[in-house]
Structure formats: structure tokens, C-alpha cells
C-alpha positions, 0 to 999 in steps of 0.5 A, spaced: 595 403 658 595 399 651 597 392 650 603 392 646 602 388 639 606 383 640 602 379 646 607 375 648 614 379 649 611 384 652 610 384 660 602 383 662 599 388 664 596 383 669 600 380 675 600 373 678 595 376 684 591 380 681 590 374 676 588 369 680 584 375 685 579 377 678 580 370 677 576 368 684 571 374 684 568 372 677 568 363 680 565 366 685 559 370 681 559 364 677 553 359 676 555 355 670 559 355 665 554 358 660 556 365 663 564 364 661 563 369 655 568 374 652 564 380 656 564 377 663 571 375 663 574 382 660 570 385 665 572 381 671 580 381 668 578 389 667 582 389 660 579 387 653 580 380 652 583 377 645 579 374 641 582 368 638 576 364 633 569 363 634 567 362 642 576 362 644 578 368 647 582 370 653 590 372 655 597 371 655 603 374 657 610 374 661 610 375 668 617 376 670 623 373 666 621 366 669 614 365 669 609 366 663 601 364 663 596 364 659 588 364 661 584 362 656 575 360 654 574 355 650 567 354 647 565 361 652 558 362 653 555 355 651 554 349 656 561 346 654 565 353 656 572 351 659 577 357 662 584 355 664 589 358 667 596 356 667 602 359 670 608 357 666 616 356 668 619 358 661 626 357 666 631 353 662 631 347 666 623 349 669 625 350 675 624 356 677 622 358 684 614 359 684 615 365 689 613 370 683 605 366 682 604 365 689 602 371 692 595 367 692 598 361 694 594 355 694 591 355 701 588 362 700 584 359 694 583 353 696 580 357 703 575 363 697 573 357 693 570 353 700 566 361 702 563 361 695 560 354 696 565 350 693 565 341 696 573 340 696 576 332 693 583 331 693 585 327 687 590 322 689 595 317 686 600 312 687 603 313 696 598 318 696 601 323 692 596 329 691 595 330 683 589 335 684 584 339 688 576 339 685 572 344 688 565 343 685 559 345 687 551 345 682 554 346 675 562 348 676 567 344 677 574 347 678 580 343 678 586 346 681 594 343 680 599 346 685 607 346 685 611 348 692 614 355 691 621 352 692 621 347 687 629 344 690 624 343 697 625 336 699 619 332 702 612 335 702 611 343 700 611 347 706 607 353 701 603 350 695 603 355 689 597 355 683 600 353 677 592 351 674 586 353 675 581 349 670 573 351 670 568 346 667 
């Protein structure tokens, strides 16, 4: 199936699980950022990824009427490569339920990441209010924010969701 032209209307031909299983499988065979090159990714996402400029490359598209994402490598294959991964609410008040990106929920990340070798820090902030996870292990450093899939939930999220994997 061939992309449509227009990369940001048309629905992807990837889905919020299969983004965050490829993204998963090509964090686990990878041992620095050197290797975040266009080849590699387009292999793991098993679809050509667009070229945006020099060592810039990536995906974007909509997942469902309310969500969209956008995956992205900058300065891919050299030692300062970083991959962002971001779910994005385009809901007119942006809070839409998380349940579309939660098919790999946080935990099941979280749990793959601690397979593959990964020593795990929760960032806290003010009342121990969790900003974010880090998983790092020699050379990579993977930094993951989650939202709870209910956002009108009230107290602490029974089920975290991924909203943004960054791989540094």
C-alpha cells in the first residue's frame, strides 16, 4: 500500500501499537545512537521513512479522528542522534481518552525496557508528582512521559499510557 501524498491527512499506515512494538524491538538491538540511521528505522517501522533534511527523518500521520504522532530522528547516525516518538491529542479541548495509544501501555514498555537491560529512574517533581521515566543503560538514554488513558480520572491513573518516548 503506498502512502498518500498528503502525509498528514491521510490515516497512517501504522497504528499506536505497532509504533510503540517496532519502536521496542529496534531500542532493544540498539547500542548507540550512532545506529538511529534512516536505514535502520525504516527497517524496524517496516515502511520507508521521509526524508526531511540532512540526518532528519522520520514519520507522521493521524491514528484516529483524535490522536496523531509524529516519530522523528535528528542528526540520525551521528553520536548526538535523538528519536522522538510523540502521541499527539488533536481533540478540541485535548482530552481525549488515551485508550487509542494504549494498547502497549506504559507498564508493558516499562517492563520490555527492564528485559533489555535498561536500569529505570522515575523523575519526580513538586508532592512527588511523577514528570518522567528514564531507562538508561551504556550509551542510550530513553526517557518516556506517560498521561493516564482516562484523562477526567480523578487521583493517581489506574492505567498509564505512552505519550513520548525520546531516545538519546
Amino acid at each position: 500500500m503506498a502512502p498518500a501524498a498528503s502525509e498528514t491527512t491521510s490515516p497512517s499506515p501504522l497504528n499506536a501499537e505497532q509504533l510503540l512494538s517496532r519502536l521496542l524491538d529496534l531500542i532493544k538491538a540498539t547500542t548507540s545512537t550512532r545506529e538511529l540511521t534512516a536505514e535502520r528505522l525504516s527497517a524496524a517501522m517496516q515502511a520507508p521513512a521521509q526524508t526531511f533534511g540532512p540526518g532528519h527523518f522520520g514519520y507522521g500521520g493521524t491514528l484516529t479522528p483524535e490522536w496523531g504522532y509524529g516519530l522523528e530522528v535528528k542528526q540520525g547516525g551521528a553520536a548526538g542522534a535523538r528519536l522522538d516518538l510523540n502521541f499527539i491529542d488533536t481533540s478540541s479541548d485535548r482530552k481525549a481518552s488515551a485508550a487509542a495509544i494504549c494498547q502497549v501501555d506504559f507498564n508493558h514498555f516499562a517492563s520490555a525496557l527492564d528485559a533489555a537491560g535498561f536500569k529505570r529512574e522515575t523523575v519526580r517533581g513538586e508532592h512527588g508528582r511523577v514528570i518522567y521515566d528514564r531507562f538508561d543503560r551504556p550509551q542510550l538514554s530513553i526517557k518516556v512521559d506517560t498521561m493516564p488513558e482516562n484523562p477526567h480520572a480523578l487521583g493517581d491513573a489506574m492505567h498509564a499510557c505512552v505519550r513520548l518516548v525520546t531516545v538519546q
